[in-house]
PDB file of N, CA, C and O in Angstrom, chain B, residues numbered from 101:
ATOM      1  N   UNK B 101     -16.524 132.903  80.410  1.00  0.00           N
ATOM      2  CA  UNK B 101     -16.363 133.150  78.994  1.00  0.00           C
ATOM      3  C   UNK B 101     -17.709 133.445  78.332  1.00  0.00           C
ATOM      4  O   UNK B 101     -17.807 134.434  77.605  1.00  0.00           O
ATOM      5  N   UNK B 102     -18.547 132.794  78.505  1.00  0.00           N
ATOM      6  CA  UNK B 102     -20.225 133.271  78.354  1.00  0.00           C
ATOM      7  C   UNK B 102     -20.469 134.376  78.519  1.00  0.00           C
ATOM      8  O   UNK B 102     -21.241 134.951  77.752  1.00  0.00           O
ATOM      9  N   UNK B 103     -19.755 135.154  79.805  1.00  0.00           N
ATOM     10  CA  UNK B 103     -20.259 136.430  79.662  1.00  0.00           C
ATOM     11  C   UNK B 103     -19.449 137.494  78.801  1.00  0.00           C
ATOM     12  O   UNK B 103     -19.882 138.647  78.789  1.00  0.00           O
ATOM     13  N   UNK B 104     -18.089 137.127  77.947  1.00  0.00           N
ATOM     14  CA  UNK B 104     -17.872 137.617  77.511  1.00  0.00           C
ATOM     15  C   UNK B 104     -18.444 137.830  75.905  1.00  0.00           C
ATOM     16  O   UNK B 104     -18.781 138.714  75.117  1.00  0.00           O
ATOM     17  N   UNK B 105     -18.270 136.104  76.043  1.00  0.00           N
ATOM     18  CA  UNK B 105     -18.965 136.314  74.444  1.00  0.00           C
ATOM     19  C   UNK B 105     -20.718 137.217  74.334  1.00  0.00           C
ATOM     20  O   UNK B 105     -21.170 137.634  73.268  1.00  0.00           O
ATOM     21  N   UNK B 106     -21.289 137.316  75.403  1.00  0.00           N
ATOM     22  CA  UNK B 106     -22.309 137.883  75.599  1.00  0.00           C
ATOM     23  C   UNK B 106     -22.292 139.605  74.904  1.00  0.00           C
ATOM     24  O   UNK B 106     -23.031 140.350  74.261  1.00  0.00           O
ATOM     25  N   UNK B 107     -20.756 139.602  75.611  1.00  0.00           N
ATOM     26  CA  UNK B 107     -21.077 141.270  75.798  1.00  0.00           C
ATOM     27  C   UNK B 107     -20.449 141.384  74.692  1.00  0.00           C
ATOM     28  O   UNK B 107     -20.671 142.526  74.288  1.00  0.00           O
ATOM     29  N   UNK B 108     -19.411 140.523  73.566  1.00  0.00           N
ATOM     30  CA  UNK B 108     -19.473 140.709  72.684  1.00  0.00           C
ATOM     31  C   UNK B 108     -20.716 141.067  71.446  1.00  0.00           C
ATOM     32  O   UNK B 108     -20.679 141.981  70.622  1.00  0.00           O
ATOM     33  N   UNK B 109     -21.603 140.208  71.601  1.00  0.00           N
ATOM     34  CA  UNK B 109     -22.722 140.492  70.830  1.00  0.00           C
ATOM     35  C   UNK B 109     -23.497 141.519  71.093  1.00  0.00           C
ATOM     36  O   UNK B 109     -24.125 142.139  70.235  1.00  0.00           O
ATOM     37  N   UNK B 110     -23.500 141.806  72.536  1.00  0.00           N
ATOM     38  CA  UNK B 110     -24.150 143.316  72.689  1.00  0.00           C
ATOM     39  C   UNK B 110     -23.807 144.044  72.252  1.00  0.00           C
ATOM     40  O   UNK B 110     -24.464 144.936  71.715  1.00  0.00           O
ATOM     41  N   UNK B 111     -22.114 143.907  72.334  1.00  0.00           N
ATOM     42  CA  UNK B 111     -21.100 145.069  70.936  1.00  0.00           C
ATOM     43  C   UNK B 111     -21.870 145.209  69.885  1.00  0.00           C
ATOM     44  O   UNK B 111     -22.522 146.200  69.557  1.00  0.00           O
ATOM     45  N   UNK B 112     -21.774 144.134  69.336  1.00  0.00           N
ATOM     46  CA  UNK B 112     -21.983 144.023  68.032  1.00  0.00           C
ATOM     47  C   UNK B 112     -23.187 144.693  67.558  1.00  0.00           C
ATOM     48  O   UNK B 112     -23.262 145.757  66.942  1.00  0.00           O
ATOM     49  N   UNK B 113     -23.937 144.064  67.863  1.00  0.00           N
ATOM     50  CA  UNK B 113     -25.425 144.925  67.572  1.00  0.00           C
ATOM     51  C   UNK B 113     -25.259 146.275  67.282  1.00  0.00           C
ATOM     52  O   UNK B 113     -25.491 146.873  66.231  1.00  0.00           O
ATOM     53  N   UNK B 114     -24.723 146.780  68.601  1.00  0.00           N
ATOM     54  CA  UNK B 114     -24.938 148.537  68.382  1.00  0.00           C
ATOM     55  C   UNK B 114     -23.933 148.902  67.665  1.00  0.00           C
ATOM     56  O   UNK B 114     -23.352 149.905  68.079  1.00  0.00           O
ATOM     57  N   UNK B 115     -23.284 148.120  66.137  1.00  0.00           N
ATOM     58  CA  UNK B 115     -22.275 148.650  65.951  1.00  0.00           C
ATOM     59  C   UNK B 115     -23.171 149.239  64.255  1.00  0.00           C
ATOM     60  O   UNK B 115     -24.077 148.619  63.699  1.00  0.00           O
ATOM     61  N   UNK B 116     -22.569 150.522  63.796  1.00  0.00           N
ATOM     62  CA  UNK B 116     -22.855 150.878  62.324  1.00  0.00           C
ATOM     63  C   UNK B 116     -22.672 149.698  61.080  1.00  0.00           C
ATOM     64  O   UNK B 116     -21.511 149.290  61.107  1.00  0.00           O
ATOM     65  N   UNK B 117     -23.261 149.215  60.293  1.00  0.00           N
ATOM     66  CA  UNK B 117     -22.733 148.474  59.146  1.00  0.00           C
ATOM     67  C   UNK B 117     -21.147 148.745  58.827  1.00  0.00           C
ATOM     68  O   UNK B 117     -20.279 147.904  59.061  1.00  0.00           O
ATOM     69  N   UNK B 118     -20.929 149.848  58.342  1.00  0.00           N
ATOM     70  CA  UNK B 118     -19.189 150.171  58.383  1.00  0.00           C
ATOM     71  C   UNK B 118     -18.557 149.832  58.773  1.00  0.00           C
ATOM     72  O   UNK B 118     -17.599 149.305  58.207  1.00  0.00           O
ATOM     73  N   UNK B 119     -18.826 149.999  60.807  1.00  0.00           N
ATOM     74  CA  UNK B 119     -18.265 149.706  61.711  1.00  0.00           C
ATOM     75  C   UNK B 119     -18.193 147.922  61.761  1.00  0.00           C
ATOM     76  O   UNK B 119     -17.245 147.154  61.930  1.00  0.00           O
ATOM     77  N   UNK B 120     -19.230 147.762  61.597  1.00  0.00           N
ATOM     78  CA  UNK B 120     -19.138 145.837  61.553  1.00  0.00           C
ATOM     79  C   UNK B 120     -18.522 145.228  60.704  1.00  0.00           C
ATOM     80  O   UNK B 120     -17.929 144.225  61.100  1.00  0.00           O
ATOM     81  N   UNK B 121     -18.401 145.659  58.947  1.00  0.00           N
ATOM     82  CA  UNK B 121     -17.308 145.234  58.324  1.00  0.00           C
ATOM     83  C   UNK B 121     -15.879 145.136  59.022  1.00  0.00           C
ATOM     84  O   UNK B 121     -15.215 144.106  59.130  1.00  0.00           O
ATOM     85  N   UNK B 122     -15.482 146.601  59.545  1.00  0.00           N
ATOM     86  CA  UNK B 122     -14.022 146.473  59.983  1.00  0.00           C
ATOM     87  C   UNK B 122     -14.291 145.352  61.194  1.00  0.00           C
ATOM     88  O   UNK B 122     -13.359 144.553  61.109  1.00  0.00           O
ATOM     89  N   UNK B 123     -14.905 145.083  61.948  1.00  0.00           N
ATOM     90  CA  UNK B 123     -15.012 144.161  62.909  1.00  0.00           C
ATOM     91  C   UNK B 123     -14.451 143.103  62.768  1.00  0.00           C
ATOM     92  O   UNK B 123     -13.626 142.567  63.507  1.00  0.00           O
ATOM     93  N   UNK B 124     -15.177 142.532  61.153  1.00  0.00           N
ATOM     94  CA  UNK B 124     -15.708 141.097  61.104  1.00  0.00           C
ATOM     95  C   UNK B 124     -14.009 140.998  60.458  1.00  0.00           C
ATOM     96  O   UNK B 124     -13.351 139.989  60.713  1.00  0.00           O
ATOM     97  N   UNK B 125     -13.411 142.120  59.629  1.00  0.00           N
ATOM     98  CA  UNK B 125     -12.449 142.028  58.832  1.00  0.00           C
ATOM     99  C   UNK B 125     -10.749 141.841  60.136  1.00  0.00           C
ATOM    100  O   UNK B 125      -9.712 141.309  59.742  1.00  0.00           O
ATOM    101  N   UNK B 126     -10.933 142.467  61.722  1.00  0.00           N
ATOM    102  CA  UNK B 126      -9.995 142.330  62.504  1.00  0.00           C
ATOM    103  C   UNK B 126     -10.136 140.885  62.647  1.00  0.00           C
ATOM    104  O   UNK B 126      -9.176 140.116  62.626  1.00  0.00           O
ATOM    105  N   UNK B 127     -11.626 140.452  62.827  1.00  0.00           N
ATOM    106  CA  UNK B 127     -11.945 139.053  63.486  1.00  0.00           C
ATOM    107  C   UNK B 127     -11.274 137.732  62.799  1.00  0.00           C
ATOM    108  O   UNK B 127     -10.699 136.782  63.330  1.00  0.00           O
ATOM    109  N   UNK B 128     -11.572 138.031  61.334  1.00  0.00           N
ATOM    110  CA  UNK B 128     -10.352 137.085  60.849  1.00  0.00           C
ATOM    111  C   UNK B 128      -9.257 137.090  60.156  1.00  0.00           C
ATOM    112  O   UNK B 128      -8.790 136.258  59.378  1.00  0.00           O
ATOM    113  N   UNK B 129      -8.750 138.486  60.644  1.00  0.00           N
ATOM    114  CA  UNK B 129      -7.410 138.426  60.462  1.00  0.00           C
ATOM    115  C   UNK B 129      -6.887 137.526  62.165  1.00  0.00           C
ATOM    116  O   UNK B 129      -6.384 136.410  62.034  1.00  0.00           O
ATOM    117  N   UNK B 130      -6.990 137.878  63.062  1.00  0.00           N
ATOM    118  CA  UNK B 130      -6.894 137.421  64.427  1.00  0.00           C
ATOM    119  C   UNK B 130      -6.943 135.977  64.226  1.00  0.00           C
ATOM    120  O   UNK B 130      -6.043 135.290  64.710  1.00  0.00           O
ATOM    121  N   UNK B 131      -8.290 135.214  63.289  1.00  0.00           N
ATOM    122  CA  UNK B 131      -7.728 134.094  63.096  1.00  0.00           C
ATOM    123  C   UNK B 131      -7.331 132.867  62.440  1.00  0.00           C
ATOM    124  O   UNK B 131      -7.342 131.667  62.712  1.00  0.00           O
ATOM    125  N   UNK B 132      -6.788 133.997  60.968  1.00  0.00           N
ATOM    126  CA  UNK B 132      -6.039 133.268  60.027  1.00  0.00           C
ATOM    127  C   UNK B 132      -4.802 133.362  60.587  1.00  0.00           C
ATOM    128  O   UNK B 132      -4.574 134.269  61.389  1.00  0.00           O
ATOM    129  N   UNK B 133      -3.621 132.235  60.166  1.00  0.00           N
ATOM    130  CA  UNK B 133      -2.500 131.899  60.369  1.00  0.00           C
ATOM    131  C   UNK B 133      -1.870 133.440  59.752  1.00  0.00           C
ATOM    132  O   UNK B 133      -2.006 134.005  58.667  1.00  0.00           O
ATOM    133  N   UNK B 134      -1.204 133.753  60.880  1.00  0.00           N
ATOM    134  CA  UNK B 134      -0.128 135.393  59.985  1.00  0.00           C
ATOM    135  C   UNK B 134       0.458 134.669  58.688  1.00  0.00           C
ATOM    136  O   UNK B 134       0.266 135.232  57.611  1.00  0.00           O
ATOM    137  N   UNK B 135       1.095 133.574  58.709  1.00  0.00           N
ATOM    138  CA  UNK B 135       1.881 133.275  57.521  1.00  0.00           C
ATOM    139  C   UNK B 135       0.866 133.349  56.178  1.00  0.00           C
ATOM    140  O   UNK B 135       1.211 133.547  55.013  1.00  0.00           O
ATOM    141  N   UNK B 136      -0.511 133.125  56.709  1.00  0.00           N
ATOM    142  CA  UNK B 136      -1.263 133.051  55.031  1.00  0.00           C
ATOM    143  C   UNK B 136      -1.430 134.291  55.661  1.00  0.00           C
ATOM    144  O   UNK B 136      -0.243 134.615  55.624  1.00  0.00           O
ATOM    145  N   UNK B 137      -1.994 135.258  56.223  1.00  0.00           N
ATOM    146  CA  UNK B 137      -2.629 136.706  55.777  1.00  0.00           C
ATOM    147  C   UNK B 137      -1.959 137.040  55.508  1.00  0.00           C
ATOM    148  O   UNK B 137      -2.205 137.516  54.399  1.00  0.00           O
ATOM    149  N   UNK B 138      -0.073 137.349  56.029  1.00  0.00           N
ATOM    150  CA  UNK B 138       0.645 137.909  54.904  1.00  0.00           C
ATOM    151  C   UNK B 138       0.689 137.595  53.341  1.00  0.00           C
ATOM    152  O   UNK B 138       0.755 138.442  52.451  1.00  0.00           O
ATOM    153  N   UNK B 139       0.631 135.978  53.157  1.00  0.00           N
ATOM    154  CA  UNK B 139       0.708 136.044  51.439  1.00  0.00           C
ATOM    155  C   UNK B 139      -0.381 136.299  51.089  1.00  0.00           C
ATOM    156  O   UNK B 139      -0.534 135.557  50.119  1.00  0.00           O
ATOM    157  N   UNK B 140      -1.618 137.076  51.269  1.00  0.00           N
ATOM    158  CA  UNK B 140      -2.584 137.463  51.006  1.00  0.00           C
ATOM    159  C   UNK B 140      -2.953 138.933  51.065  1.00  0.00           C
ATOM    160  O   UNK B 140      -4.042 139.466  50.850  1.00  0.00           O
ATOM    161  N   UNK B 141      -1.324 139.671  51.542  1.00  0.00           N
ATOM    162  CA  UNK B 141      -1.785 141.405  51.430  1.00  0.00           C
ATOM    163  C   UNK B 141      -1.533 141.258  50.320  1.00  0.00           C
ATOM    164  O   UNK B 141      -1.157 140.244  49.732  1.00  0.00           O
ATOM    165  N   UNK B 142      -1.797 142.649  49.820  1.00  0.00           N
ATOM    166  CA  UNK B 142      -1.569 142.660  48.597  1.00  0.00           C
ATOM    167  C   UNK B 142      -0.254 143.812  48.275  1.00  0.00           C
ATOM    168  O   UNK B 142       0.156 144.800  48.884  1.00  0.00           O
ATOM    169  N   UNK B 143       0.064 143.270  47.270  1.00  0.00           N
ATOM    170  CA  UNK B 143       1.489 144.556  47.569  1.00  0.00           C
ATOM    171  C   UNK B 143       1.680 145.367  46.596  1.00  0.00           C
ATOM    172  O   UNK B 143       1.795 145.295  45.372  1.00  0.00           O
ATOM    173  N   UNK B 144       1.692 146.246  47.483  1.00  0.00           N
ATOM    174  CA  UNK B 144       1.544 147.993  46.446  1.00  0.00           C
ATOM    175  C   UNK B 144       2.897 147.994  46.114  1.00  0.00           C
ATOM    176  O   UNK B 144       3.751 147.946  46.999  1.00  0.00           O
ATOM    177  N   UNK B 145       3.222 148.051  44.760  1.00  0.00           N
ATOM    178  CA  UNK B 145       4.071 148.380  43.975  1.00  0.00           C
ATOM    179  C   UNK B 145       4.241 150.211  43.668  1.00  0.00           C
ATOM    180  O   UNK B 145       3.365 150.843  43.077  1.00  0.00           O
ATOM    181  N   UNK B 146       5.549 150.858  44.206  1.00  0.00           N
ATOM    182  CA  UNK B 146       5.707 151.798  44.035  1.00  0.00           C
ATOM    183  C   UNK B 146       7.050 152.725  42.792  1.00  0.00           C
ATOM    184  O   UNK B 146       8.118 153.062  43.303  1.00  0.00           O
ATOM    185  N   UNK B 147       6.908 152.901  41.895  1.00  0.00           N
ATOM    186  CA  UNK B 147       8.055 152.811  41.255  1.00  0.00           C
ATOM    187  C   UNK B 147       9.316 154.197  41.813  1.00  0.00           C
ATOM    188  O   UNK B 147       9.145 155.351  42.206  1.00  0.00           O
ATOM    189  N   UNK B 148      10.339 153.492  41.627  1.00  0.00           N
ATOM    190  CA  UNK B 148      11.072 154.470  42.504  1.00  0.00           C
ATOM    191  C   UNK B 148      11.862 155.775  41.674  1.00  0.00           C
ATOM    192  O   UNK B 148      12.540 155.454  40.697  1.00  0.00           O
ATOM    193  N   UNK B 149      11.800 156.941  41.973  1.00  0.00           N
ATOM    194  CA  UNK B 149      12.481 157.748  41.643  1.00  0.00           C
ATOM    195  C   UNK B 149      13.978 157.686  41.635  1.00  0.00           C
ATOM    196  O   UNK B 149      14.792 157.285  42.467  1.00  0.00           O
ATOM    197  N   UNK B 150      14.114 158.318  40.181  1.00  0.00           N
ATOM    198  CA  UNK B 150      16.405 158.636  40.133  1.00  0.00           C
ATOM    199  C   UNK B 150      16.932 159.010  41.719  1.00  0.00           C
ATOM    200  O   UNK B 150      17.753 158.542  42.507  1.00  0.00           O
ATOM    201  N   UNK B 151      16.342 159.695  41.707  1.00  0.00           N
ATOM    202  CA  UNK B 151      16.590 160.101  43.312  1.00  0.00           C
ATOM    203  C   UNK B 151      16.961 159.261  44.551  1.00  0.00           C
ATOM    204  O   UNK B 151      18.007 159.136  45.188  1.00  0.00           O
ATOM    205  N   UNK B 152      15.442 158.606  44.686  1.00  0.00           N
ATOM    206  CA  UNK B 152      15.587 157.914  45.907  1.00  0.00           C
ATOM    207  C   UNK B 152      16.541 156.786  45.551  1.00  0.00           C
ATOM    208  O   UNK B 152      17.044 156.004  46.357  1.00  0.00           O
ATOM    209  N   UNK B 153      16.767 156.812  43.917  1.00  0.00           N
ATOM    210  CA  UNK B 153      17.683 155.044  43.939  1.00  0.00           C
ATOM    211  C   UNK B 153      18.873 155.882  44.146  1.00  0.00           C
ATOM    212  O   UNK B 153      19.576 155.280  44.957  1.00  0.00           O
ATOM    213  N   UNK B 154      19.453 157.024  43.786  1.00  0.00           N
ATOM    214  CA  UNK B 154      20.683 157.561  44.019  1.00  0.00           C
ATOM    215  C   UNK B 154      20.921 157.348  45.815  1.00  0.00           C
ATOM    216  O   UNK B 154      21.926 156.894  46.363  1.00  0.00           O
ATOM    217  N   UNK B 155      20.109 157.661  46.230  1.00  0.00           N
ATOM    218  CA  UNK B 155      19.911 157.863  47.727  1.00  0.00           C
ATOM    219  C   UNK B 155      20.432 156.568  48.399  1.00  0.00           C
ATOM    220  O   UNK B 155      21.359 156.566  49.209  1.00  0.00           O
ATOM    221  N   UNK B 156      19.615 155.238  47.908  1.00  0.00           N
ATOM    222  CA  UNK B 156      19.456 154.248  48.472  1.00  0.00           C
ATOM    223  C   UNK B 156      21.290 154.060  48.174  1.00  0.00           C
ATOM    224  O   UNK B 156      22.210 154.043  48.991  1.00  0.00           O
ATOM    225  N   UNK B 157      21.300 153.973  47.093  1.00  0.00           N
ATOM    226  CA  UNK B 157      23.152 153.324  46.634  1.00  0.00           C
ATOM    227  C   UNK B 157      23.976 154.358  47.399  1.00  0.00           C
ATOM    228  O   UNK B 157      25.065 153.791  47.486  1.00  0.00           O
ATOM    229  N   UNK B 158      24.092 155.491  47.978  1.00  0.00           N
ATOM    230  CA  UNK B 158      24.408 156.833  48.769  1.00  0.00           C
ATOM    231  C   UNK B 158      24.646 155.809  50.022  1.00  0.00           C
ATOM    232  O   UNK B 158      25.754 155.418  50.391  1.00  0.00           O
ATOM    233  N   UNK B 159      23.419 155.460  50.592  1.00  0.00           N
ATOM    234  CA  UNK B 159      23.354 154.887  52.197  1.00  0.00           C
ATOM    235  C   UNK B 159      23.989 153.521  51.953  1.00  0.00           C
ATOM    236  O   UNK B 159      24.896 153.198  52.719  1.00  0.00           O
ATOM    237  N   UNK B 160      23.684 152.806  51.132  1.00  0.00           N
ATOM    238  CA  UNK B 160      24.771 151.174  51.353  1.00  0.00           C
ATOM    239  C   UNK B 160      26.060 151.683  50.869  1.00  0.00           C
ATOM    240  O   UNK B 160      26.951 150.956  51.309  1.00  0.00           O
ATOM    241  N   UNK B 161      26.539 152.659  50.124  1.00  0.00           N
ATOM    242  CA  UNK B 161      28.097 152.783  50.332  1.00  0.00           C
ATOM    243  C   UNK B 161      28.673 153.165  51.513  1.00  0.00           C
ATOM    244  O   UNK B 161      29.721 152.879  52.093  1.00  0.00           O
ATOM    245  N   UNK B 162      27.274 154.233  51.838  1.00  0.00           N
ATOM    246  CA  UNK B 162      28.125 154.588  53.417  1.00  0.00           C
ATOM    247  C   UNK B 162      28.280 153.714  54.267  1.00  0.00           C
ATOM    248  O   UNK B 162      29.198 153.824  55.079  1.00  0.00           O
ATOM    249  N   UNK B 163      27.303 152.486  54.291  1.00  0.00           N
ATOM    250  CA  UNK B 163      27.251 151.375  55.216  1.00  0.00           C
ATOM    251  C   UNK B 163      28.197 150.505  55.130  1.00  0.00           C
ATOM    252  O   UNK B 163      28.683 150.004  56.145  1.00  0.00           O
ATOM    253  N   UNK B 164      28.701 150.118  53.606  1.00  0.00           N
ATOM    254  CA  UNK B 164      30.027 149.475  53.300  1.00  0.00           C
ATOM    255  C   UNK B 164      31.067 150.163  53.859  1.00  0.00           C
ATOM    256  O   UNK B 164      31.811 149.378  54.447  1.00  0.00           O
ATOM    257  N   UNK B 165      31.542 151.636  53.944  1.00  0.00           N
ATOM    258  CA  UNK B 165      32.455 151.806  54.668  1.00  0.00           C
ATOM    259  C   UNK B 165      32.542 151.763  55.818  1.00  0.00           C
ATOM    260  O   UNK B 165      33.587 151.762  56.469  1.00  0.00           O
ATOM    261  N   UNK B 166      31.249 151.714  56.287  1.00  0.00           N
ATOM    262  CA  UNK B 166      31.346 151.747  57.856  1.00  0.00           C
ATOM    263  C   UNK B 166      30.792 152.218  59.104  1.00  0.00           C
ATOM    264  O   UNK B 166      30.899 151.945  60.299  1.00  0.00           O
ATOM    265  N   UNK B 167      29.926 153.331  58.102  1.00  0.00           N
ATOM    266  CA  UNK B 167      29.492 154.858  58.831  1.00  0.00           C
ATOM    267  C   UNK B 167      28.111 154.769  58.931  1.00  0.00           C
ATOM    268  O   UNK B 167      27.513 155.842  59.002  1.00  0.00           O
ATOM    269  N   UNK B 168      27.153 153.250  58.965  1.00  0.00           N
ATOM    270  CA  UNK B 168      26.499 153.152  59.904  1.00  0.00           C
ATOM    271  C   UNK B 168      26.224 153.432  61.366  1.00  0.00           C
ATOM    272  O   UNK B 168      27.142 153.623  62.164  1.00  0.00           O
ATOM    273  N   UNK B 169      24.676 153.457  61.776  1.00  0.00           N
ATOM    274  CA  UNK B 169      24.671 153.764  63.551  1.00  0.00           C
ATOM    275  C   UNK B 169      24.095 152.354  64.345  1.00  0.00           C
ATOM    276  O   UNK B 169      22.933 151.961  64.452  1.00  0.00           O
ATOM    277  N   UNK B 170      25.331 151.767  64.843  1.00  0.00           N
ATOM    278  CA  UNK B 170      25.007 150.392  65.276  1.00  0.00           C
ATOM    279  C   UNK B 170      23.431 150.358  66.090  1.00  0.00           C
ATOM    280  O   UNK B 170      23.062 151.287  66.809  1.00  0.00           O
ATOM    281  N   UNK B 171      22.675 149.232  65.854  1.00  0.00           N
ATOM    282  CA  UNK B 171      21.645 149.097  66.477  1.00  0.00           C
ATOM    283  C   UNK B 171      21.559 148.854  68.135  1.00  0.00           C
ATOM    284  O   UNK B 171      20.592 148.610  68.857  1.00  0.00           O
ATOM    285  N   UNK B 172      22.668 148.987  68.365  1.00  0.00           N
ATOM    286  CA  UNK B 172      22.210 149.412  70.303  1.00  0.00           C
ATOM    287  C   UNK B 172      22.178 150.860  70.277  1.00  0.00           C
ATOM    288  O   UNK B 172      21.373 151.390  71.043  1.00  0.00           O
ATOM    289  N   UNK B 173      23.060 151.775  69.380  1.00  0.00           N
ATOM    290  CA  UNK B 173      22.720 152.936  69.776  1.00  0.00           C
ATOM    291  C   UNK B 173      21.599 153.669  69.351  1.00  0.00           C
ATOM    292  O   UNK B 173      21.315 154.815  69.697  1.00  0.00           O
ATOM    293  N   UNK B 174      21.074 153.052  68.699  1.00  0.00           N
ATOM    294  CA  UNK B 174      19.276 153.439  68.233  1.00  0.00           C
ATOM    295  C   UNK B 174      18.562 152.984  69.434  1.00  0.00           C
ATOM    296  O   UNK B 174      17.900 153.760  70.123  1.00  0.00           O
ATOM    297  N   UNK B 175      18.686 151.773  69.681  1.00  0.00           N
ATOM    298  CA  UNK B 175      17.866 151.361  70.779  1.00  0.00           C
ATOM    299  C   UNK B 175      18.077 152.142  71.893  1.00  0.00           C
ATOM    300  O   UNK B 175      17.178 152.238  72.729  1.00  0.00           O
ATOM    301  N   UNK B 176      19.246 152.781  72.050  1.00  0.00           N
ATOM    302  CA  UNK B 176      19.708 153.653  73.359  1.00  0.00           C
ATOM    303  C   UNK B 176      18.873 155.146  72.919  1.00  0.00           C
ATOM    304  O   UNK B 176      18.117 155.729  73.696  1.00  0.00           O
ATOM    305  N   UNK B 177      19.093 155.478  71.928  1.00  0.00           N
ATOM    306  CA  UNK B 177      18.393 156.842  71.915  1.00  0.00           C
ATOM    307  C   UNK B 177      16.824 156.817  71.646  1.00  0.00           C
ATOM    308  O   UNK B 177      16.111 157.788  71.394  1.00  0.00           O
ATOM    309  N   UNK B 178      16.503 155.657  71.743  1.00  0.00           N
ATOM    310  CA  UNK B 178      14.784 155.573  71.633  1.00  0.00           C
ATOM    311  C   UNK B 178      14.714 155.020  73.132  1.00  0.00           C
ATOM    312  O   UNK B 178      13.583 154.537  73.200  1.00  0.00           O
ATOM    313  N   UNK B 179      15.335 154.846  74.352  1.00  0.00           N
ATOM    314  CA  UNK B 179      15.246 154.571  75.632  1.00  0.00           C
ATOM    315  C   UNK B 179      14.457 153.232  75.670  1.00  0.00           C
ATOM    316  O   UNK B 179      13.634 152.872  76.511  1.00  0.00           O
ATOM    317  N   UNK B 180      14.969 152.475  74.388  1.00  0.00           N
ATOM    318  CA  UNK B 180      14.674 151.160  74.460  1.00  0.00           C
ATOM    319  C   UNK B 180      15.750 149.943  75.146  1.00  0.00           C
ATOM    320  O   UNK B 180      15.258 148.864  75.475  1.00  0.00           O
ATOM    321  N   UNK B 181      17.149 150.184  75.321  1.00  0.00           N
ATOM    322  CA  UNK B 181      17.446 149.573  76.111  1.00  0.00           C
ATOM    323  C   UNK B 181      18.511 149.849  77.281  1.00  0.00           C
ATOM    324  O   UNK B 181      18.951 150.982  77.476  1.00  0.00           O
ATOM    325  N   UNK B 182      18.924 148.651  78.102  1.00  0.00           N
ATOM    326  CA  UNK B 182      18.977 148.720  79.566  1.00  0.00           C
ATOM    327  C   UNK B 182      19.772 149.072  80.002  1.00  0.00           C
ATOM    328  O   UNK B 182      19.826 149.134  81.231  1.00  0.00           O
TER     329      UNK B 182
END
């Protein structure tokens, strides 16, 4: 493990300032608890168009009747399952 953390710091060194922010910024995301870094993104609020809300109420009626695509057959056409 010494020699890893080694060759970590050799990383490091040769890395750009830029480059070392994003570093230091993976480094503790890796090791804060996911449950706090999620309540700590921040969340982009997007306001939604007539449209897309027409759209959205469009797809849950169709889903209320029925005319969903069950999730094995997604998984089948992405050759995700067995």
């Amino acid at each position: 493990m010494a020699d890893t953390k080694e060759r970590a710091i050799e990383l490091i060194d040769q890395l750009q300032p830029r480059q070392l922010t994003a570093v230091v910024g993976l480094l503790e995301a890796m090791l804060q608890p996911l449950p706090e870094f999620l309540a700590n993104v921040p969340v982009e609020e997007e306001e939604l168009s007539p449209d897309t809300i027409a759209a959205i109420h469009r797809a849950r009626e169709s889903l209320d009747r029925g005319e969903g695509v069950p999730h094995e057959e997604i998984l089948r056409e992405f050759g995700l399952s067995k």
